[in-house]
NUVO-882785 format. One line per field, with one value per atom (N, C-alpha, C): residue in one letter; atom name; x, y, z. Coordinates in nm, 4 decimals. Each point is the difference from the previous one (the first is absolute). Example, Ala and Ser with C-alpha at 12.3 -4.5 7.8 and 13.67 -1.06 7.14 Angstrom:
REM NUVO-882785
rest (A A A S S S)
atom (N CA C N CA C)
c1 (1.3190 -0.0890 0.0900 -0.0350 0.0820 -0.0770)
c2 (-0.5690 0.1190 0.1200 0.1050 0.1190 0.1090)
c3 (0.7800 0.0000 0.0000 -0.0720 0.0060 0.0730)
END
This chain:
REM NUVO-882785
rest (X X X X X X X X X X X X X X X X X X X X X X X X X X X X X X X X X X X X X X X X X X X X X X X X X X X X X X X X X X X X X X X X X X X X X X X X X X X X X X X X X X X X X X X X X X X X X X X X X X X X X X X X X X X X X X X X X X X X X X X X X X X X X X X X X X X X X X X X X X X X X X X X X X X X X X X X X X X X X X X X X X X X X X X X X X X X X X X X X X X X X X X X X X X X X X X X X X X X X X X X X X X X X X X X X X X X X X X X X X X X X X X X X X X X X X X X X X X X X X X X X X X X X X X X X X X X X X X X X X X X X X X X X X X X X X X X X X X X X X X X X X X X X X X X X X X X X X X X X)
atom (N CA C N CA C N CA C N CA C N CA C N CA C N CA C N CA C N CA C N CA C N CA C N CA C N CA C N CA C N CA C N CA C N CA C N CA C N CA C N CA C N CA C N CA C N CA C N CA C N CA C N CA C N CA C N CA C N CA C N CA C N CA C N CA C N CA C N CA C N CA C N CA C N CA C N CA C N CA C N CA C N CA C N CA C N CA C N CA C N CA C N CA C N CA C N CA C N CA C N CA C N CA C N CA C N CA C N CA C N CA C N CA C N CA C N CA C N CA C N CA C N CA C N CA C N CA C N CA C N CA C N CA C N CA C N CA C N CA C N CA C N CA C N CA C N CA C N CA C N CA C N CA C N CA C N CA C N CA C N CA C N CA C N CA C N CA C N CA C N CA C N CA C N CA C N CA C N CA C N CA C N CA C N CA C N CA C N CA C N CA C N CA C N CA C N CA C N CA C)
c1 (7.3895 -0.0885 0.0276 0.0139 0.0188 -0.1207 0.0095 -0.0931 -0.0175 -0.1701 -0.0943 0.0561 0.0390 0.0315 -0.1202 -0.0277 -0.0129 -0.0521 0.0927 -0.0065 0.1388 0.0275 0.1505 0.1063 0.0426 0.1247 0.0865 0.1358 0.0435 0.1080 -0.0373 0.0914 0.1520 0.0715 0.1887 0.0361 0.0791 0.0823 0.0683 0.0000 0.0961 0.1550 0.0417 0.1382 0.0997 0.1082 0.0053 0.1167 0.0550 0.1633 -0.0212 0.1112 -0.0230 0.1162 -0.0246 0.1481 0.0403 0.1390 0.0979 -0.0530 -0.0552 -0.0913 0.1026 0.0286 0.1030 -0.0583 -0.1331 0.0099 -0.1500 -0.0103 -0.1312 -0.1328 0.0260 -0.1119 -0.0399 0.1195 0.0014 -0.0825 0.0584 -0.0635 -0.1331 -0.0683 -0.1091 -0.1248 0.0652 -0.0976 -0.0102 0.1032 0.0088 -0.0660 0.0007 -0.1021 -0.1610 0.0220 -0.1509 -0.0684 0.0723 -0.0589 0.0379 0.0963 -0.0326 -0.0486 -0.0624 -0.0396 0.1409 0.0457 0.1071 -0.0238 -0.1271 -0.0636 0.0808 0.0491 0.0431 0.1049 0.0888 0.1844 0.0476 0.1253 0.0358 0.1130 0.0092 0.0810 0.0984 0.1159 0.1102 0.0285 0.0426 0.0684 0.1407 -0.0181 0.1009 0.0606 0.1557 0.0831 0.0591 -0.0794 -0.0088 0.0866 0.1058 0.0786 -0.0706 -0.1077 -0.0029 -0.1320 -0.0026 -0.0497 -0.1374 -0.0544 -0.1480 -0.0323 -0.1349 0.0047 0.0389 -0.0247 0.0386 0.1534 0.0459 0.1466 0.0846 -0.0447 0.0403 0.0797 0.0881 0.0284 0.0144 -0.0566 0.0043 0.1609 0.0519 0.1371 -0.0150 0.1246 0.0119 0.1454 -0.0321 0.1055 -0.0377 0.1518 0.0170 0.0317 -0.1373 0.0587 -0.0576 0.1174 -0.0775 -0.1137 -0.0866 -0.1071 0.0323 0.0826 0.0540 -0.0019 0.0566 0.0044 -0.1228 -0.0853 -0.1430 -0.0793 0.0031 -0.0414 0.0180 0.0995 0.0803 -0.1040 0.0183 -0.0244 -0.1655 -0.0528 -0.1605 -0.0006 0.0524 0.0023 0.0332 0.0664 0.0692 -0.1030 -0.0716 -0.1044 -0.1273 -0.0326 -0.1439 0.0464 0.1172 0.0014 0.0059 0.0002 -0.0028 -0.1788 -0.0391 -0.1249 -0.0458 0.1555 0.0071 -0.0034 -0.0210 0.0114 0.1505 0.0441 0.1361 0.0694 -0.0970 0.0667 0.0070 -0.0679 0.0210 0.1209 0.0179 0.1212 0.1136 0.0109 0.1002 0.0749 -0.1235 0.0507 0.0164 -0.0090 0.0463 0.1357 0.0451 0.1093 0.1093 -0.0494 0.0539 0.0364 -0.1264 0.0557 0.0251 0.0035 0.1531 0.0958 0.0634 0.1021 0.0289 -0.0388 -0.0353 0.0750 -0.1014 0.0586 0.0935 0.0133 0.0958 0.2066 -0.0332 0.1335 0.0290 0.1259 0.0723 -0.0752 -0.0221 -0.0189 0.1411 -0.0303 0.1005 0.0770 0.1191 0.0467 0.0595)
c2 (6.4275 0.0996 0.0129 0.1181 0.0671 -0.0751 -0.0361 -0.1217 0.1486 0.0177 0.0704 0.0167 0.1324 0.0771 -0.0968 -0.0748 -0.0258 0.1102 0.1205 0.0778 -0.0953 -0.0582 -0.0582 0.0374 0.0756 0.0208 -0.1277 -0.0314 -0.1227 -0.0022 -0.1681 -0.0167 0.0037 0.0697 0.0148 -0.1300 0.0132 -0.0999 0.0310 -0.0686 0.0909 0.0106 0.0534 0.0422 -0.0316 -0.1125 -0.0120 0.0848 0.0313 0.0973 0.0142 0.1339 0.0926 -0.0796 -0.0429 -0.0655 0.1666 -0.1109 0.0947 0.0451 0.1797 0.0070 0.0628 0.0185 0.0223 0.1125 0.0531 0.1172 0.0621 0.1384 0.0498 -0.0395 -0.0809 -0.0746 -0.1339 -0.0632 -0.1284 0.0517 0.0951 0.0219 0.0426 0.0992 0.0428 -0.1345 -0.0996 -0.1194 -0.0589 -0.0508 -0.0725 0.0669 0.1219 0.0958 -0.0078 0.0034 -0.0151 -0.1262 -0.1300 -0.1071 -0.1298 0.0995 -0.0163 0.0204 -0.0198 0.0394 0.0224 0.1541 0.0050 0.0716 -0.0406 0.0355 -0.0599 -0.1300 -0.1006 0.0231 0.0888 -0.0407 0.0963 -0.0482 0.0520 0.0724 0.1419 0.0810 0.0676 0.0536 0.0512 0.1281 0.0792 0.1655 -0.0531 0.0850 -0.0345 0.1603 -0.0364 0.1263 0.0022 0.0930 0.0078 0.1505 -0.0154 0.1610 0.0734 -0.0129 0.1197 0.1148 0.0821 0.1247 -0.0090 0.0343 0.0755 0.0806 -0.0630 0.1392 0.1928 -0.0610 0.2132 0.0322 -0.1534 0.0122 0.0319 -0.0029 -0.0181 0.1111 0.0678 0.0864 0.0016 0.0735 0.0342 -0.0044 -0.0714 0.0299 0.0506 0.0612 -0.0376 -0.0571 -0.1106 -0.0568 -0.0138 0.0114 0.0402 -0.1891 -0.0729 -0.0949 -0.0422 -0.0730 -0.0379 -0.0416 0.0183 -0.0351 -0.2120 -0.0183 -0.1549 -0.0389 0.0795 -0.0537 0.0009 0.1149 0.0087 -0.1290 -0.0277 -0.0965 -0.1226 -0.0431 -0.1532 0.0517 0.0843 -0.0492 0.0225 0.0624 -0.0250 -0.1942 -0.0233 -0.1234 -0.0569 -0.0273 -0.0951 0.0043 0.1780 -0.0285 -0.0318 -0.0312 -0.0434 -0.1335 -0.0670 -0.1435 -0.0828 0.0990 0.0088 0.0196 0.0738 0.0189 0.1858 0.0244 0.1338 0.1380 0.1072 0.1340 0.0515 0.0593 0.0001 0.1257 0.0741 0.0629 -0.0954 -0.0725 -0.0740 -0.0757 -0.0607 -0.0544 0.0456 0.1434 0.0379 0.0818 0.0074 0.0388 -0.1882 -0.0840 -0.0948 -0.0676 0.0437 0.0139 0.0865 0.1160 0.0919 -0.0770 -0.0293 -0.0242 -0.1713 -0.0367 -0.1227 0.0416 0.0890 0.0356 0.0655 0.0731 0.1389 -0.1006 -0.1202 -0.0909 -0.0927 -0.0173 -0.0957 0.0558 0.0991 0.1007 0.0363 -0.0441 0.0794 0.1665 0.0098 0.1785 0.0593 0.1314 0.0999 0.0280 -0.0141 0.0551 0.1707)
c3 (10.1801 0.0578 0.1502 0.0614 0.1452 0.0775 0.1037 0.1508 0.0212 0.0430 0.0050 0.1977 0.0489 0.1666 0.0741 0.0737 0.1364 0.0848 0.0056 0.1303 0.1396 -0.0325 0.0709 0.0021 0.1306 -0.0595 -0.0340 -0.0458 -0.0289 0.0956 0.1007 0.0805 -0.0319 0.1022 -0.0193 0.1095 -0.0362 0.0606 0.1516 0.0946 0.0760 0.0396 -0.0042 -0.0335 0.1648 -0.0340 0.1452 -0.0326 -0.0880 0.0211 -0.1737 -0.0012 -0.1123 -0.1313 -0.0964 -0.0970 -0.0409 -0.0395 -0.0515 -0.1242 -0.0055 -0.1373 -0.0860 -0.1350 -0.0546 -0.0868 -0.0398 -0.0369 0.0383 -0.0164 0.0908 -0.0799 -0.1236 -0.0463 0.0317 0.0692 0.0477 0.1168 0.0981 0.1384 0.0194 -0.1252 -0.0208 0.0049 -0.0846 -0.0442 0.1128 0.1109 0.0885 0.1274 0.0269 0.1082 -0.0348 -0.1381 -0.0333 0.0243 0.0133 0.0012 0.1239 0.1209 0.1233 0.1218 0.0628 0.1386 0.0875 0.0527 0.1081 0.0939 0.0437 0.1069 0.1176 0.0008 0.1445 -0.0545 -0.0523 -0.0566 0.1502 0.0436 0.1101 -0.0682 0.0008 -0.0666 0.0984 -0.0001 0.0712 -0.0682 0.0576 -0.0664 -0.0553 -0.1110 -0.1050 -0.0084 0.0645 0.0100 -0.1737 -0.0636 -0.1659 0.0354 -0.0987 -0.0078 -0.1046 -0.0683 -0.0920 0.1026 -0.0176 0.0990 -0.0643 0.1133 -0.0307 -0.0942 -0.0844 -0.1299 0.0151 0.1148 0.0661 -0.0071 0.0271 0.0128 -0.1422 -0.0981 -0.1411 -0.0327 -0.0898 -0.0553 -0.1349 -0.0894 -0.1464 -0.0580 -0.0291 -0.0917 -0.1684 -0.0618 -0.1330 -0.0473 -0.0455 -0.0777 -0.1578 -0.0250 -0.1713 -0.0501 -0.0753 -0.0361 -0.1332 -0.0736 -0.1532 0.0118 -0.1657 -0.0239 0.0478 -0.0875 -0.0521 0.2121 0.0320 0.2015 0.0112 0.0422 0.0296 -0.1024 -0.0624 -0.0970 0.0988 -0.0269 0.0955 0.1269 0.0736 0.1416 -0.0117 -0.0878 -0.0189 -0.0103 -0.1139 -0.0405 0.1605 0.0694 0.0683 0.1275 0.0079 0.1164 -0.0200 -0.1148 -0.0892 0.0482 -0.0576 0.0483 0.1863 0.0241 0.1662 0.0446 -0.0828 0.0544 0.0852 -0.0003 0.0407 -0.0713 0.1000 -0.1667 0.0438 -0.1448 -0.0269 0.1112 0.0212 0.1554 0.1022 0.0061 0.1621 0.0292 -0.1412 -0.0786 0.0091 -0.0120 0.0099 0.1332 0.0717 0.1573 0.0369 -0.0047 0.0073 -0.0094 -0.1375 -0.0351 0.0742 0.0067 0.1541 0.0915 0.0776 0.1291 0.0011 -0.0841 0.0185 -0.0236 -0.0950 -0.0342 0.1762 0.0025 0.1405 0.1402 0.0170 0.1496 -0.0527 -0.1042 -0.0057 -0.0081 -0.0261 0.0430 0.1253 0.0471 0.1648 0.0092 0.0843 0.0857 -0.0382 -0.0753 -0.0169 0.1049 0.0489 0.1482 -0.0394)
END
């Protein structure tokens, strides 16, 4: 049987630095159940653009592909678009500049 609400919220823990979270369900659980109020945070030069920055593509890809990379970003914790601009832009920086 469910312990009858208090009215408490339930103390978090406090968080002296962030772990390495490995999928956005790992990170979801772990925000929820620390205090990072005192975490001393730095700007993180992240290459993917501002939602404004985005552009709509169409690519032509199998059902059996779209399948896999649903599958592979469910196991990540991610949705299968985010996944796959992911896939982009490693592929994207990890190649020499066109001269």
């Amino acid at each position: 049987m469910a312990k009858p609400r208090t009215g408490k919220a339930p103390r978090l823990a406090v968080a002296e630095e962030i772990p390495d979270l490995q999928s956005e369900a790992a990170a979801a659980h772990w925000y929820d159940s620390h205090d990072t109020s005192r975490l001393r945070t730095e700007p993180v030069d992240d290459h993917t653009p501002a939602r404004g920055g985005l552009e709509t593509i169409a690519v032509r890809v199998s059902r059996v592909e779209i399948e896999e990379l649903k599958l592979r970003a469910k196991q990540l914790g991610i949705g299968y678009t985010t996944y796959v601009r992911m896939l982009i832009n490693r592929h994207v920086l990890r190649e020499a500049p066109i001269q």
